[in-house]
C-alpha positions as CSV (number, residue, x, y, z in Angstrom):
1,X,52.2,74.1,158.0
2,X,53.9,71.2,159.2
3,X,56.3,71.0,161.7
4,X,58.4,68.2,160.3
5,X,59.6,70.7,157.2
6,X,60.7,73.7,156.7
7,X,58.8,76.2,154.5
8,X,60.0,76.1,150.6
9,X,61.7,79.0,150.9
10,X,63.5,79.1,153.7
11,X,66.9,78.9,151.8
12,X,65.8,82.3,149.9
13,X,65.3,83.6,153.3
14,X,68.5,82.5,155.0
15,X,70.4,84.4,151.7
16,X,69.0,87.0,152.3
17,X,70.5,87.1,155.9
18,X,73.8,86.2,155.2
19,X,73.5,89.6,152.6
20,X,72.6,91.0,155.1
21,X,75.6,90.5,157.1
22,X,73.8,88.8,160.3
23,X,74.8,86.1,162.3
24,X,72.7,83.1,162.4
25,X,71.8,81.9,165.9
26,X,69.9,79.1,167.3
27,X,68.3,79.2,171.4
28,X,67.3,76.4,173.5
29,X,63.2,75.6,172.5
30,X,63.0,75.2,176.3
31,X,63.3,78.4,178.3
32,X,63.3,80.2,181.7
33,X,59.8,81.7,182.0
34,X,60.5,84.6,184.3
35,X,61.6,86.6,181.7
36,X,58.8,86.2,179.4
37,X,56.4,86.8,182.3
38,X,58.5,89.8,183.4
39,X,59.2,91.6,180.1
40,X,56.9,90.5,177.5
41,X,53.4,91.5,178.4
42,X,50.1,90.6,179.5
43,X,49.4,89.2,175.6
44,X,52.1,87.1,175.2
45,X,51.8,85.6,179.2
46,X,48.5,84.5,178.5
47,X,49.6,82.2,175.5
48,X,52.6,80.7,176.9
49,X,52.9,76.9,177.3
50,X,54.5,76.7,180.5
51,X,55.8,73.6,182.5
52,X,58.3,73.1,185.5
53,X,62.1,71.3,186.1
54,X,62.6,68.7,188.6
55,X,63.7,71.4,190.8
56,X,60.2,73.7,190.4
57,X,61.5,76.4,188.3
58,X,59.2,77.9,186.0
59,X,59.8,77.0,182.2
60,X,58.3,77.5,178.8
61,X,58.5,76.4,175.5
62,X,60.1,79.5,173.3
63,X,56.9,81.8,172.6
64,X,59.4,83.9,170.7
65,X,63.1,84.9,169.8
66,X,64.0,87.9,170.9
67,X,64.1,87.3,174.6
68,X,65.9,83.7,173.9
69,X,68.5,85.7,171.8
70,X,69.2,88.7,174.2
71,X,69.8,86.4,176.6
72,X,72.3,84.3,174.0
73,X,74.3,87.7,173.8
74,X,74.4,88.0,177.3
75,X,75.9,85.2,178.4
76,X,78.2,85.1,175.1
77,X,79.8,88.7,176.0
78,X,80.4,89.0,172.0
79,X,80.8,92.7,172.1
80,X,78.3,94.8,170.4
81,X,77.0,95.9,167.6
82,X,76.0,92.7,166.3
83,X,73.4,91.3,164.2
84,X,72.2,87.9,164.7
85,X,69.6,86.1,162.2
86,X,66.9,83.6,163.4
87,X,64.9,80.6,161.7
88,X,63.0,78.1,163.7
89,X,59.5,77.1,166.1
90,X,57.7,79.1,168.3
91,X,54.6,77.7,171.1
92,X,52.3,79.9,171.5
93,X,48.6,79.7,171.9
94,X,47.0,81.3,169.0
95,X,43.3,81.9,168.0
96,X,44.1,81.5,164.1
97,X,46.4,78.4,162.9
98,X,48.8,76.1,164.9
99,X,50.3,76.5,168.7
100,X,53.4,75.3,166.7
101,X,54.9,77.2,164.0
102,X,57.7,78.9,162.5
103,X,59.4,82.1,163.0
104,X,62.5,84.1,161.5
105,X,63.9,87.6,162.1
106,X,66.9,89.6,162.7
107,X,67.5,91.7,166.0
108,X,70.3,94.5,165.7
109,X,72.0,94.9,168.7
110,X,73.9,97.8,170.1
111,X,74.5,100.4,166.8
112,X,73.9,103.9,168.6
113,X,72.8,105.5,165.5
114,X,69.2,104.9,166.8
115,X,67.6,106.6,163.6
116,X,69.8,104.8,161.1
117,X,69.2,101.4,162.8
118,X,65.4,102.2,163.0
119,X,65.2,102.5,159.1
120,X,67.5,99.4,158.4
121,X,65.6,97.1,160.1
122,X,62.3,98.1,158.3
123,X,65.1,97.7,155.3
124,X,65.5,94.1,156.4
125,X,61.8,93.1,157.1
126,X,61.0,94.4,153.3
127,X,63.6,92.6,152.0
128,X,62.9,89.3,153.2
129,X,59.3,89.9,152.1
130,X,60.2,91.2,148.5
131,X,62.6,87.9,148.4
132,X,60.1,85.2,149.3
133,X,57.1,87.0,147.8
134,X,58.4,89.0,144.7
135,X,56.4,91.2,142.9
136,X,53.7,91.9,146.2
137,X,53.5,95.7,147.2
138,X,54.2,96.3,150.8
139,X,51.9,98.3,153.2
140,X,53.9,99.3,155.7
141,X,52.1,101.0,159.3
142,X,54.6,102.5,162.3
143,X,53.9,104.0,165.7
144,X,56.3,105.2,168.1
145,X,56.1,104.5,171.6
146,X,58.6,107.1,173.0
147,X,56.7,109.8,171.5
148,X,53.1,108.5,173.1
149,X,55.2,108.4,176.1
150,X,56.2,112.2,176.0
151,X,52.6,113.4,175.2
152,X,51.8,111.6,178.4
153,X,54.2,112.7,180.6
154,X,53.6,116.7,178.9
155,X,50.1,115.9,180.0
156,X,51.2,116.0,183.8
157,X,49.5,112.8,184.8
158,X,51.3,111.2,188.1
159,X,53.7,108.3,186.8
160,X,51.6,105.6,187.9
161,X,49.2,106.7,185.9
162,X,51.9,107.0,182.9
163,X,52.6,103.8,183.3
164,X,49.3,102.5,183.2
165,X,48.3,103.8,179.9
166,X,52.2,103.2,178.2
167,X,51.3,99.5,178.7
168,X,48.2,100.3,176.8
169,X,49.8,101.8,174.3
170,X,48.6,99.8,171.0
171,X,45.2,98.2,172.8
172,X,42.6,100.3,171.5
173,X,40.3,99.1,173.9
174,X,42.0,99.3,176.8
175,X,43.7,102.9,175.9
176,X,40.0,104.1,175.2
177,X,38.9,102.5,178.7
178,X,41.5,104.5,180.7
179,X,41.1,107.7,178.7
180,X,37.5,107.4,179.5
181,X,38.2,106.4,183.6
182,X,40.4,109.9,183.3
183,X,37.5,112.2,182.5
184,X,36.5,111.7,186.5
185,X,38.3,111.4,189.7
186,X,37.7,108.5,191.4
187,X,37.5,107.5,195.4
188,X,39.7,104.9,196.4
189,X,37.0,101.2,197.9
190,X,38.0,100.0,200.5
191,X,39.8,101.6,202.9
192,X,38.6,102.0,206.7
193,X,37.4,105.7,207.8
194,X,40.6,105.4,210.4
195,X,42.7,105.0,207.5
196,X,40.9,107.4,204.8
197,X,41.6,110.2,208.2
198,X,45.3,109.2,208.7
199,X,45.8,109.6,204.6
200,X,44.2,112.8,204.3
201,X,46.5,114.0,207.6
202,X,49.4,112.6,206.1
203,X,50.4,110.8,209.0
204,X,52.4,108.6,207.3
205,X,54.2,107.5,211.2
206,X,50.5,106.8,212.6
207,X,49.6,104.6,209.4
208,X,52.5,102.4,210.2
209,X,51.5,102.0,213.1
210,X,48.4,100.8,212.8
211,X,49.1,99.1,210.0
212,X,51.7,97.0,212.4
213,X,49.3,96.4,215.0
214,X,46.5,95.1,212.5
215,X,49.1,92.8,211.1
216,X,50.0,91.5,214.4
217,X,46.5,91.0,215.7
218,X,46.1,88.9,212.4
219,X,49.3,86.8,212.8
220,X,50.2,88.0,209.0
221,X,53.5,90.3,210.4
222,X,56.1,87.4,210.5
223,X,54.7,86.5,207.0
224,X,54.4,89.3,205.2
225,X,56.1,90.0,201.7
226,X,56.3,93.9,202.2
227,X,56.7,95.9,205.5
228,X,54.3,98.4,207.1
229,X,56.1,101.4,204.9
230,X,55.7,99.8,201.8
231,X,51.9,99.3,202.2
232,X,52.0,102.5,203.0
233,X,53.5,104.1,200.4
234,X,51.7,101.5,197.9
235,X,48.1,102.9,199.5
236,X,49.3,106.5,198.8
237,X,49.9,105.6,195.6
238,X,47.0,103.9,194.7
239,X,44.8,106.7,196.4
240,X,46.8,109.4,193.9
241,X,45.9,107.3,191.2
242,X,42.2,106.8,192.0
243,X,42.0,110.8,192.9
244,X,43.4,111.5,189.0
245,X,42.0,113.0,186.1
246,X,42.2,115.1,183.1
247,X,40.5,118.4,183.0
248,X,38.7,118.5,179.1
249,X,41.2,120.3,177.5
250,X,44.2,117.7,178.2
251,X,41.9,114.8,177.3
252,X,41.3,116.5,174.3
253,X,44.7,117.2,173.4
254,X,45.4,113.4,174.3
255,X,42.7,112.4,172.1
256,X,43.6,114.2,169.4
257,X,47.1,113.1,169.1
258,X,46.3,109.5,169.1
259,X,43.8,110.3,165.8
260,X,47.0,111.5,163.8
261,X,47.2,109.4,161.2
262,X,48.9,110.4,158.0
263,X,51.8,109.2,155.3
264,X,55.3,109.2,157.0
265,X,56.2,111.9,154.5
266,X,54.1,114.6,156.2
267,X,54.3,112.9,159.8
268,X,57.4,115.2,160.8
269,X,55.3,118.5,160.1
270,X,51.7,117.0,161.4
271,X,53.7,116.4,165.0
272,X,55.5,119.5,164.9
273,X,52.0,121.4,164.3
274,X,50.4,119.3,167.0
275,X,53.0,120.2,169.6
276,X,52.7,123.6,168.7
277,X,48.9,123.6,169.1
278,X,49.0,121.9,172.1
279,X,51.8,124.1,173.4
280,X,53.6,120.9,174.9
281,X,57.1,120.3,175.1
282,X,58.0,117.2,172.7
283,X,61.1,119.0,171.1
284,X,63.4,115.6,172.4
285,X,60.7,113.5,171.1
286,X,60.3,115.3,167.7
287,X,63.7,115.2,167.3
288,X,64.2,111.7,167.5
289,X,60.9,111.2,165.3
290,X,62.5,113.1,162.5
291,X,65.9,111.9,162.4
292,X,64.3,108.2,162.2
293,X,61.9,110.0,158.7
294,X,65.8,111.6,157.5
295,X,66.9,107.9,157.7
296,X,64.1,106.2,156.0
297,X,64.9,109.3,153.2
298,X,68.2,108.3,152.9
299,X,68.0,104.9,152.5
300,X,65.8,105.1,149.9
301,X,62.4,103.9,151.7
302,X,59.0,104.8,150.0
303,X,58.1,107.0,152.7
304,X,54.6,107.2,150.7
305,X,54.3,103.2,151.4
306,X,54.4,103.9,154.8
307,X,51.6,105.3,157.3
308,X,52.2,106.5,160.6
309,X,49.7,106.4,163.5
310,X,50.1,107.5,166.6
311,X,47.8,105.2,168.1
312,X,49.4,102.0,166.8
313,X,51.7,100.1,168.6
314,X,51.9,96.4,168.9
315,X,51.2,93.9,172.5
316,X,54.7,93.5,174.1
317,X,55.5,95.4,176.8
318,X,59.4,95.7,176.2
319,X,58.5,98.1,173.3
320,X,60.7,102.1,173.6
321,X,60.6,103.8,170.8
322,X,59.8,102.6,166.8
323,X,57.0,99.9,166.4
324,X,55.7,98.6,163.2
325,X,53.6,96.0,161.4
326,X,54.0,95.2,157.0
327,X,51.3,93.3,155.5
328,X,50.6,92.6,151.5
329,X,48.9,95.8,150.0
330,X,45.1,95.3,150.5
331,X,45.4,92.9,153.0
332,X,45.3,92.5,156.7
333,X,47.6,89.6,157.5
334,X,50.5,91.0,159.4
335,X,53.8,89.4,157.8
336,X,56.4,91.1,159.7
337,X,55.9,93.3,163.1
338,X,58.9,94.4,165.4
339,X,60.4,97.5,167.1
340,X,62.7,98.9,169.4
341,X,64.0,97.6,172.7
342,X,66.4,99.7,173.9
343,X,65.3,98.9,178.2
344,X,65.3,95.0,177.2
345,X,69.1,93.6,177.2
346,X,69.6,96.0,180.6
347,X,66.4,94.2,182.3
348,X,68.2,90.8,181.1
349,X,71.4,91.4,183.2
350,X,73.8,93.2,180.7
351,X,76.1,95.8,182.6
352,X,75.9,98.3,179.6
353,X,73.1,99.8,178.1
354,X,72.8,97.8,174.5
355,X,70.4,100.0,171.9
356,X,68.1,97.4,170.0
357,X,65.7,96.8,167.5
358,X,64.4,94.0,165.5
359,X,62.1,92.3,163.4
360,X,60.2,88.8,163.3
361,X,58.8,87.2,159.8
362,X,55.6,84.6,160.8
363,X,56.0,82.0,158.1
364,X,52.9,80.5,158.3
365,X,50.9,83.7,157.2
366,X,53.5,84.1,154.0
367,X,53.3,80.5,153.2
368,X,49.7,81.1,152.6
369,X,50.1,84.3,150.9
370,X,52.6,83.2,148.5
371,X,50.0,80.1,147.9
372,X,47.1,82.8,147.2
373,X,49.5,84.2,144.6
């Protein structure tokens, strides 16, 4: 679509905003990249358009809003909660359609009624849809990173290596790749036999020292970004990591929770049976997971429109807990995607933890789905 106009029905979408008592805001198409590169994810760093100021910091143009409008709320100190409303262009390098185009959302900051919030912004994101594309039937798909994130840690893999696969979490190829690595240990390349002895003797003193003395042989001491310690610790980390594994059972178990895949009507029992099964301890999880299904009861959601999988989750790292994706029925065009972000507004300088989820609408895909109509 062009980026001289505004889609058609942008004034239906801004309505249904304002009744949805949100706060429209506008950010600056020119932003800081650090926090984009810091926050958002291998996906979205590989598409940004970056550039630098006269002084050589690192800038972008606006890949997307959510980062722009934490950021907005920061500096405002408006209090929370709040609910701010969003309409306007996005760069981003994209296989499919422009590097130019238009997004709008809503991100819900700071209501601490995590489950209530959770099934109002799905609320939101159908509503829009149902607005600007009336009589289309939703299909609507949800994942849930915090409970992913307690099967790992139940699974008793060293937090490096929970790490590792929570940034997977929503790459099928990549999750499968690392699932696969953790069948066998691996030995760590690399590393001198003088090295490999003091690591085994866990002689962390003698390591620094001769880490020390091959820094200063090199000249690379008096430039180094990180002292003898912290190579140390960072090659006994890496070494734990290499040396992990799942025995067959717990891969198994991991497996089989990521094929769960069912209507969000009978997710709540399907997880509970699964934990039970797999004798781990996801009671926090679960309980979290069905007070967000008690919510989307309440509020009237079509629990039968929407699937759960435990596998899906979407490519932006600053993801915690809810994630999903709505396309038309029968289709595969996603029209709205978002989640929750409850780290993000902490890791953008805000004193107080600020609960937060959100949604984004990509215009261009409805513009040509209200055309096919």
């Amino acid at each position: 679509m062009p980026m001289t106009d505004l889609p058609g029905f942008s004034g239906e979408l801004l309505d249904v905003f304002a009744a949805r008592r949100t706060e429209r805001v506008d950010t600056p198409i020119i932003q800081p990249a650090e926090p984009f590169l810091d926050i958002a994810g291998e996906d979205l760093r590989r598409r940004i358009f970056l550039t630098e100021s006269e002084r050589g910091e690192s800038l972008c143009l606006r890949p997307e809003f959510t980062i722009p409008v934490c950021r907005r709320h920061i500096e405002k100190a408006t209090g929370t909660p709040k609910r701010y409303a969003y309409l306007g262009t996005v760069f981003r390098q994209r296989r499919e359609g422009e590097n130019e185009f238009y997004q709008a959302g809503i991100e819900d900051l700071g209501d601490k009624d995590v489950a209530s919030a959770d099934a109002r912004v799905v609320a939101d994101a159908l509503a829009c849809l149902g607005k600007i594309l009336p009589g289309r039937a939703f299909a609507v798909t949800m994942g849930d990173q915090a409970v992913f994130e307690a099967v790992v840690a139940a699974l008793g893999l060293p937090v490096g290596w929970q790490r590792r696969l929570v940034r997977a979490f929503g790459q099928t190829e990549l999750l499968e790749k690392m699932i696969a690595r953790l069948a066998r240990p691996e030995a760590m390349a690399g590393l001198t036999p003088e090295v490999e002895t003091l690591l085994d003797k866990g002689d962390d003193a003698a390591l620094e020292t001769l880490i020390t003395a091959r820094m200063d042989e090199t000249g690379y001491l008096t430039n180094a970004s990180r002292s003898p310690a912290d190579i140390v610790r960072r090659l006994k980390e890496k070494r734990l990591l290499a040396a992990a594994s799942l025995d067959a059972g717990k891969l198994d178990t991991l497996k089989e929770f990521l094929s769960l895949n069912v209507s969000l009507r009978y997710a709540p029992g399907v997880l509970a049976d699964f934990a039970r099964a797999a004798s781990l301890p996801l009671n926090a999880a679960i309980t979290g997971f069905d007070a967000r299904v008690a919510a989307f009861a309440n509020a009237g959601a079509p629990l039968a429109d929407i699937t759960w999988r435990a596998a899906f989750g979407r490519p932006l790292d600053y993801y915690t807990g809810l994630v999903f994706e709505i396309t038309a029925r029968g289709d595969h065009a996603v029209l709205a995607g978002g989640g929750r972000y409850d780290r993000m507004l902490t890791l953008l300088g805000a004193q107080d933890h600020i609960p937060a989820v959100g949604f984004a609408l990509w215009l261009d895909r409805i513009e040509k789905a209200r055309a096919s109509s």
